[in-house]
N, C-alpha and C positions, 0 to 999 in steps of 0.2 A: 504494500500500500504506500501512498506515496503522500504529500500534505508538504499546504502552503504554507508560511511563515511570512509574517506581513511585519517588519518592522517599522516604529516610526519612531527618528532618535532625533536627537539635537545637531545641526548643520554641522557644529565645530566637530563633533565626535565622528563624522560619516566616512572620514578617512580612515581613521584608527577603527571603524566595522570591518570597511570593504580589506582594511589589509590584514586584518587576522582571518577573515574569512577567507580571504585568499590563501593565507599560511596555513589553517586548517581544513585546507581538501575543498572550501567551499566556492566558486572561481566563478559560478552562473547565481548574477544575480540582477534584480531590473531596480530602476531607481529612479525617483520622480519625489519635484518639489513639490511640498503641499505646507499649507496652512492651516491651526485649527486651535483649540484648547482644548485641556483635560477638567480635573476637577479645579483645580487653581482659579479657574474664570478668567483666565490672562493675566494681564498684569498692569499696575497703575501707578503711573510715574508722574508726580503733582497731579494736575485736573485731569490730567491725558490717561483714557483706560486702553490699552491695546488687546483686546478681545479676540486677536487670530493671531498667534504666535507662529515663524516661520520653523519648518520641521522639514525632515526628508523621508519617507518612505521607501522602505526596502523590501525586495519581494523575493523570497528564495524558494523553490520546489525540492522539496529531498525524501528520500526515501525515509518513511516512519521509522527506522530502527535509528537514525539519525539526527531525529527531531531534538531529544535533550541535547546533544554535544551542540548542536545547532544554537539551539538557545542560547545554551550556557557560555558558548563562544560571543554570542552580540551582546549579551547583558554585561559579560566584564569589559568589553570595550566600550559601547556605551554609558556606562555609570558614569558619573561624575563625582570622582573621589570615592572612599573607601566603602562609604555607606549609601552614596547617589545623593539626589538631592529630585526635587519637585520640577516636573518637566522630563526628568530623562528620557521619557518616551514608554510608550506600551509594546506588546508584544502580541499577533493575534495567530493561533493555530489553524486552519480549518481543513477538511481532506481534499484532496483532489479524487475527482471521480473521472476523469477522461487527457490525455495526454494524447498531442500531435505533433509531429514532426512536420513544418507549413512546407517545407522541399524536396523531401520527398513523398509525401502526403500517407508514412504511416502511423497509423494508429498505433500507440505504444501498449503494453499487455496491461488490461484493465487492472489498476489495483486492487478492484474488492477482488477478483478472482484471482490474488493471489495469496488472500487472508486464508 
């Protein structure tokens, strides 16, 4: 079975991701800038409230037997210092049910049928 990994970390941190993921086996990944807030509600600096804080979005595919090393590889490079801090970003799991190859248009071996 195979499952997506949707991260979303703080701008500064998105190099120190992509290069541990790259030093740990993990090389394919899709990335896209996005904006938004978590629980914090943004942040307000004098009268100015900023209500969509800039973030990066990471998208990785791995085979489920992979999924913790995966994790546990973005969350120490994204934390911010020892304990993190508010904002480091979320982490979202969910399965992939179908995989394509767009050139040579095969369909990859379903992962429920390989649970």
């Amino acid at each position: 079975m195979m499952i997506m990994v949707k991260a979303i970390v703080r701008p500064e941190k998105v190099d120190d991701v992509l290069k541990e993921l790259m030093d740990k086996g993990f090389p394919a990944v899709t990335k896209f800038a996005v904006a938004g807030r978590g629980k914090q509600r943004g942040i307000k600096i004098g009268e100015v409230t900023y209500d969509e804080l800039p973030k990066v979005m990471l998208l990785c595919a791995v085979k489920a037997e992979d999924k913790d090393y995966l994790i546990e590889t973005i969350m120490d490079a994204a934390r911010s210092g020892k304990k993190g801090a508010f904002g480091d970003g979320k982490i979202f799991v969910t399965p992939v049910e179908d995989v394509y190859t767009i050139s040579s248009g095969i369909k990859e071996a379903s992962p429920a049928a390989e649970g």
